[in-house]
Structures are given as structure tokens and as C-alpha cells.
PATORDO-857988 format. One record per residue: residue in three letters; x, y, z of N, C-alpha, C in turn. Coordinates in steps of 0.001 Angstrom, whole numbers, plus 500000, padded with zeros to 6 digits. Atoms other than C-alpha are relative to their C-alpha. Example, Ala and Ser with C-alpha at 12.3 -4.5 7.8 and 13.67 -1.06 7.14 Angstrom:
2
Ala500890498810500000512300495500507800500900501200500000 Ser499180498810499940513670498940507140499230501090500730 
// end
This chain:
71
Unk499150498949500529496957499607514227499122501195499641 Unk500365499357500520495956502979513961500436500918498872 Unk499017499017501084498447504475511503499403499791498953 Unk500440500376501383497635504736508225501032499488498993 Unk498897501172501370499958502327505683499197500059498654 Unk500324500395501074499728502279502481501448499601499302 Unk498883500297500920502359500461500315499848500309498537 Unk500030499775501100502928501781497294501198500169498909 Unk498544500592500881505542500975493831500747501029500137 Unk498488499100499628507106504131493517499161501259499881 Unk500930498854499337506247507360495264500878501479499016 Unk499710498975501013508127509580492512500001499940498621 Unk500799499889500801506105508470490269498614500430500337 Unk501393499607499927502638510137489975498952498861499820 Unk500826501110501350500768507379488086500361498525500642 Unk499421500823499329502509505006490513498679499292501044 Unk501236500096499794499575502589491824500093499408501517 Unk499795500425498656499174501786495868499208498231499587 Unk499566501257500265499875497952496385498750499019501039 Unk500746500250499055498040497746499389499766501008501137 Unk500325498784498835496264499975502311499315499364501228 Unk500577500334498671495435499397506055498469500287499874 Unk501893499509499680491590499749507198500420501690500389 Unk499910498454499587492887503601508892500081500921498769 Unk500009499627501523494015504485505324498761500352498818 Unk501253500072500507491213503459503912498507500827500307 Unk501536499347499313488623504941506304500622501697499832 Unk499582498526499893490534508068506653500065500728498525 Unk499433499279501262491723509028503199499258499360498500 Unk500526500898501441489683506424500887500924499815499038 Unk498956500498500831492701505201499650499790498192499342 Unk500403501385500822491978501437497407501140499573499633 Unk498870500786500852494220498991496487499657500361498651 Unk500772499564501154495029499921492816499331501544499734 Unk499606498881500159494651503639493435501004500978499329 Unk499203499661500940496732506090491377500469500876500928 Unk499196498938499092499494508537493631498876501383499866 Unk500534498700500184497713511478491412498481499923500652 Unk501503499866499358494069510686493278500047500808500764 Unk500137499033498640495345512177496715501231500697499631 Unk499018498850499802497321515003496844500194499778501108 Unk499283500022499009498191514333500428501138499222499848 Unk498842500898500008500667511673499679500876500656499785 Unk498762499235499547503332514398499240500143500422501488 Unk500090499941498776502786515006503054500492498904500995 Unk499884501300498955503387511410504470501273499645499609 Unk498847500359499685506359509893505543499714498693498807 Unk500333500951500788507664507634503068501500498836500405 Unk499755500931499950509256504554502885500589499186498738 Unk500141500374501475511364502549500147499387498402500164 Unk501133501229500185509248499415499137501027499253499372 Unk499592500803500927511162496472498581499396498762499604 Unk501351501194500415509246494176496511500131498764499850 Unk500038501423499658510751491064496844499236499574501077 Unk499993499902498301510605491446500805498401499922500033 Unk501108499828499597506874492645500322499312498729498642 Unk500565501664500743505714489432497724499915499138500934 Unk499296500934499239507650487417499687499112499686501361 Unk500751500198499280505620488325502668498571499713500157 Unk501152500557500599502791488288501030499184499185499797 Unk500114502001500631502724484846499550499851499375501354 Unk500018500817498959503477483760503408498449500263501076 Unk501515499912499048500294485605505104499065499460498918 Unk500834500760501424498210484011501699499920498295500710 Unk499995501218499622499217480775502919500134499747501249 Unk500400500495498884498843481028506345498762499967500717 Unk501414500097499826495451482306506178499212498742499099 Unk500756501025501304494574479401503433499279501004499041 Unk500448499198501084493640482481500963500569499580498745 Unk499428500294501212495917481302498269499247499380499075 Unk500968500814501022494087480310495397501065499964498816 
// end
């Protein structure tokens, strides 16, 4: 994937903290899991997305346990 993803709680909040970020994200924009919206000012620029957080746990928990990461 070259897009850049980042999931994040809620994008109209400032202070709102990204959940998780691709490697493109990361390399491109130095975006960190645990980042704060107010770090980058580009994130008013990118297409957004609503985050539903069951859906994204949910999936979560299943790539955790299919890689055997779950601890």
C-alpha cells in the first residue's frame, strides 16, 4: 500500500490522538501511533473517514491473534 492511513478517534477534535498509521504515513508525514491531530496541520487536507471503533477493535483483536501477537 502506498496511501497513507492513519486511523484516528475523532478528527474534530484537535487533541484527538491517531490510533494507528501505515509505514507511507509514517515515512511521509512522521505521523506515530499516539500522535496528537494538533502536531500536523495537514490533517485538515486529507480525506477523512468516520472510524468505527467497534469494527476497528474488533479487527484488531483478529489480526493480534492471527499473527500470535496477543499478549
Amino acid at each position: 500500500m502506498t496511501v497513507p492511513l492513519a486511523v484516528v478517534g475523532n478528527l474534530k477534535q484537535a487533541g484527538s490522538v491517531v490510533f494507528a498509521a501505515n509505514p507511507p504515513m509514517k515515512k511521509r508525514f512522521g505521523v506515530k501511533t499516539g500522535t496528537r491531530l494538533y502536531v500536523h496541520d495537514f490533517f485538515g487536507r486529507l480525506i477523512k473517514l468516520a472510524l468505527f471503533i467497534n469494527a476497528y477493535l474488533n479487527f484488531s483483536l483478529r489480526v493480534k491473534i492471527f499473527s500470535g501477537k496477543l499478549t
